[in-house]
DRENDO-1510 file (C-alpha; in Angstrom, 1 decimal, always signed):
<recs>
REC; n; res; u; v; w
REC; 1; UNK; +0.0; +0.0; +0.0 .
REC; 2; UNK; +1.1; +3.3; -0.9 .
REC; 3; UNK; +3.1; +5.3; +1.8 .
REC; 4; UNK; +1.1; +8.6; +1.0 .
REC; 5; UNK; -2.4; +6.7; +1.7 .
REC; 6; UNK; -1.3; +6.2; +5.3 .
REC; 7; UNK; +0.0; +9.6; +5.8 .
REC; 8; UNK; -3.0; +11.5; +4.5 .
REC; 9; UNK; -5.7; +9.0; +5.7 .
REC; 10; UNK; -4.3; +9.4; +9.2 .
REC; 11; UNK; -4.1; +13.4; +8.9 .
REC; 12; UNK; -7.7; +13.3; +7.8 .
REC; 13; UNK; -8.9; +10.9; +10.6 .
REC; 14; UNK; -6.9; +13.2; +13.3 .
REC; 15; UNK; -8.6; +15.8; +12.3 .
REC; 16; UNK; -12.0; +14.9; +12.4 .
REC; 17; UNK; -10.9; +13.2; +16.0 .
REC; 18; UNK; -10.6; +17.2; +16.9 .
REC; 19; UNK; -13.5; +18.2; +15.5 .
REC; 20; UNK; -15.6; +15.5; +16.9 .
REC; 21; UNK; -14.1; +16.1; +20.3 .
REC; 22; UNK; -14.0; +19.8; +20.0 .
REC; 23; UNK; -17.4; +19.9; +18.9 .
REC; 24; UNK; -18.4; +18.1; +22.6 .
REC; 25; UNK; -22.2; +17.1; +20.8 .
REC; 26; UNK; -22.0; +13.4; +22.1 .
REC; 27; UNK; -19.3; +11.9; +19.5 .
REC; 28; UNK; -16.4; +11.9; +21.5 .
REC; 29; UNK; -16.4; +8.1; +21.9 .
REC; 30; UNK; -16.0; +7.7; +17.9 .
REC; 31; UNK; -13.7; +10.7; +17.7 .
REC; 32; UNK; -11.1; +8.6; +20.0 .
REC; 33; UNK; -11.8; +5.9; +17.7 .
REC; 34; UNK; -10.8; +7.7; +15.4 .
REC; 35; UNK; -7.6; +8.8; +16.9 .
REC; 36; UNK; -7.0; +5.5; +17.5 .
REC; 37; UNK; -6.7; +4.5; +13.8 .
REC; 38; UNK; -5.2; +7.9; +13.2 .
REC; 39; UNK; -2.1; +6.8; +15.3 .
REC; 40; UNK; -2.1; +3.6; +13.3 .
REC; 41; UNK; -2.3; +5.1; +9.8 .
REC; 42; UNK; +0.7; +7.7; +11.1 .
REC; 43; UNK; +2.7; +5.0; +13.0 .
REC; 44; UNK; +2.9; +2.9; +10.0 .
REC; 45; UNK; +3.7; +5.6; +7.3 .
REC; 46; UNK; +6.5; +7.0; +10.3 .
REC; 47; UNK; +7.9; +3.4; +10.2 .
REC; 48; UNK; +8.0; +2.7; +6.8 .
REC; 49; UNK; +9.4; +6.0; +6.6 .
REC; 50; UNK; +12.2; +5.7; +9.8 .
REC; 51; UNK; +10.6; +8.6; +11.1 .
REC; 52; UNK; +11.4; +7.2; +15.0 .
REC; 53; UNK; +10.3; +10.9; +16.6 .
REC; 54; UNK; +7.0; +10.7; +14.8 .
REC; 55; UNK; +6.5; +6.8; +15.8 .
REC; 56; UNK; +7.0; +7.5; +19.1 .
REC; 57; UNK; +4.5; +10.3; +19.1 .
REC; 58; UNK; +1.4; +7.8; +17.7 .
REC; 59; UNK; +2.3; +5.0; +20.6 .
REC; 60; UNK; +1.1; +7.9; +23.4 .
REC; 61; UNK; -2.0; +8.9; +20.7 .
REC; 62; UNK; -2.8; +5.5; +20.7 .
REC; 63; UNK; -2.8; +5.3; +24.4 .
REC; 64; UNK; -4.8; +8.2; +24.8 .
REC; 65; UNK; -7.3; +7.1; +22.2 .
REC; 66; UNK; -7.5; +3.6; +24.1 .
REC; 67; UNK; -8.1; +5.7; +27.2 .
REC; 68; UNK; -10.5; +8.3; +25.8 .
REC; 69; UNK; -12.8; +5.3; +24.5 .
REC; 70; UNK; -12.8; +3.5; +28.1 .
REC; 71; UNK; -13.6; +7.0; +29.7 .
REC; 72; UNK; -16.5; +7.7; +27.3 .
REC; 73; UNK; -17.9; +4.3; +26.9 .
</recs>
């Protein structure tokens, strides 16, 4: 899969995961879903990539997507 479609895909779904949080109109559970697969989407194109700063960075957004979904559910 193309390196791009990771990248983008995961900027899009972090952004709506602000927006949705942001927003605070009772989608906050699916907006930490969706940071959740944003950290995925980024963590694979920052691996692929050997971008280690930006790797690191999606393991703690992964954590505190994991944690935002058990607080909301």
């Amino acid at each position: 899969m193309n390196n791009k479609l990771f990248e983008w895909a995961g900027v899009v779904t972090s952004i709506l995961y602000s927006l949705f949080v942001a927003l605070n109109i009772g989608i906050e559970f699916f907006g930490f879903c969706l940071l959740l697969l944003s950290a995925v989407l980024i963590g694979t194109w920052a691996y692929r990539g050997g971008h280690k700063g930006v790797l690191f960075l999606q393991f703690f957004q992964a954590t505190v997507g994991i944690i935002g979904m058990f607080r909301w559910f």
